[in-house]
C-alpha positions, 0 to 999 in steps of 0.5 A: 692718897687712897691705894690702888688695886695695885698689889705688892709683888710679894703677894702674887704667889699665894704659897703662903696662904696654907702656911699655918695651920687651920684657925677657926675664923676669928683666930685668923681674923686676930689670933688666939685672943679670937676666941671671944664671945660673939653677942649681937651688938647692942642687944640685951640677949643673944639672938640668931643674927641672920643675913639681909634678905635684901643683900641675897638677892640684889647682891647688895649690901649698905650701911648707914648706920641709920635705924636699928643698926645694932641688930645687923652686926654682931660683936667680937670681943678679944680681949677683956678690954673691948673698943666702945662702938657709938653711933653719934651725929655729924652734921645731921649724919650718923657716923659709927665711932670706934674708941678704943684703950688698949682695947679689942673688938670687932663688930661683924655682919653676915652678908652671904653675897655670892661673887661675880666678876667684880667686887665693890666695897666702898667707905668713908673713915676718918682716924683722930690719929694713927698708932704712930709709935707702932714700928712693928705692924707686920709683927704681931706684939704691933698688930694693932691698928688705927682703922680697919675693914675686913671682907670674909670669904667662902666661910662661916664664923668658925670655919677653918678655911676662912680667908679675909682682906683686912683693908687697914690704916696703918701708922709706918706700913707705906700705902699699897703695902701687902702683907699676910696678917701675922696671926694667920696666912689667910688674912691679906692686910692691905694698906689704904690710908698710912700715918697722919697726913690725913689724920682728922680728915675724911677719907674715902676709899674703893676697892674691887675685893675680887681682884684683891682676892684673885692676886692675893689667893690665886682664885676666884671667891665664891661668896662674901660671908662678912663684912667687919670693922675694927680699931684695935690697940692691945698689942701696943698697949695704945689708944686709938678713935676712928669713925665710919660711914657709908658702907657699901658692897656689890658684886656683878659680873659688871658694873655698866657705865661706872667703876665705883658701887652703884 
């Protein structure tokens, strides 16, 4: 069952946000190993990746995975072993694949939405199975995941004060749970999907990332600066495949007649 927007009670005081000390963005998304090169995915020569003009001014951001999809992201990678990232066919759908073998690397895409009253981001995902021998996810030797989905805020690729909500799905962590990421205070990891009860099916998931934000942070965001998609399994020397769909992102002041992204 899909999480609620519902956070735990030891996250509405956000003291803990300033609690360490300022990492560039990609340390905070995932810690020292952040340091990585960031190339533009799929492309054979780095290039400027710059930010949908479409998503600027109708505040909207969605992806498919159709077309030249690897030009709209950027990947990370954080350890000399990176997660393989494919789009195959479903049904006559194209679905990212994430696989990876003690593994880690994200794929990024600039956004630059600004935020209103309300936030959507909604998805699909589906995990082959959950890192069920990780015991440790709020630890950082177990900070590794089956599936996740950050959305950043209020920063650039390498501004300190970054802060994100890394939607994940965990292996032990009971769904609801809300914990700061063990790399960095300005990451709030919330769990949506937990264990294997749903393994090898579709989950679809939405959230209102800036009620997320203010019960988290104790304000109001000002800007979606990303959106990322991870599988990560080198803190556990494990092996994980997910697969996404249907990314979508919208900020409003309101959303008239309906509580999910138009």
């Amino acid at each position: 069952m899909s999480a609620s927007n519902t956070l735990a009670p030891e996250l509405t005081n956000p003291s803990w946000v300033n609690a360490d000390p300022p990492l560039r963005l990609a340390e905070v998304l995932l810690g020292p190993a952040g340091r990585g090169r960031v190339v533009p995915f799929g492309a054979a020569n780095e290039r400027p990746h710059t930010p949908s003009v479409a998503a600027e001014s109708s505040q909207v951001f969605r992806e498919d995975f159709r077309g030249r999809w690897g030009e709209r992201w950027m990947e990370r990678a954080l350890t000399s072993r990176r997660t393989r990232y494919e789009v195959v066919q479903e049904e006559g759908r194209p679905i990212l694949r994430a696989t990876s073998n003690k593994a880690a690397s994200l794929l990024w895409s600039n956004l630059g939405i600004r935020t209103g009253g309300k936030g959507q981001i909604s998805w699909r995902w589906r995990v082959q199975t959950s890192i069920s021998q990780n015991q440790h996810e709020r630890a950082k030797r177990g900070d590794d995941y089956a599936a996740r989905l950050f959305v950043v805020f209020d920063s650039t690729l390498f501004d300190p004060r970054a802060q994100a909500i890394c939607y994940v799905w965990a292996a032990r962590e009971v769904v609801g749970a809300v914990y700061r990421s063990p790399y960095a205070a300005g990451v709030a990891m919330i769990v949506v999907e937990s264990g294997d009860q749903r393994a090898n099916q579709w989950a679809a998931e939405e959230r209102d990332f800036v009620a997320d934000y203010r019960t988290v942070f104790g304000m109001t965001p000002k800007t979606v600066s990303a959106v990322a998609i991870m599988v990560d399994t080198d803190n556990t020397g494990s092996s994980a495949t997910a697969w996404f769909a249907d990314i979508a992102l919208a900020s409003s002041d309101s959303f008239p007649g309906r509580d999910t992204v138009p």
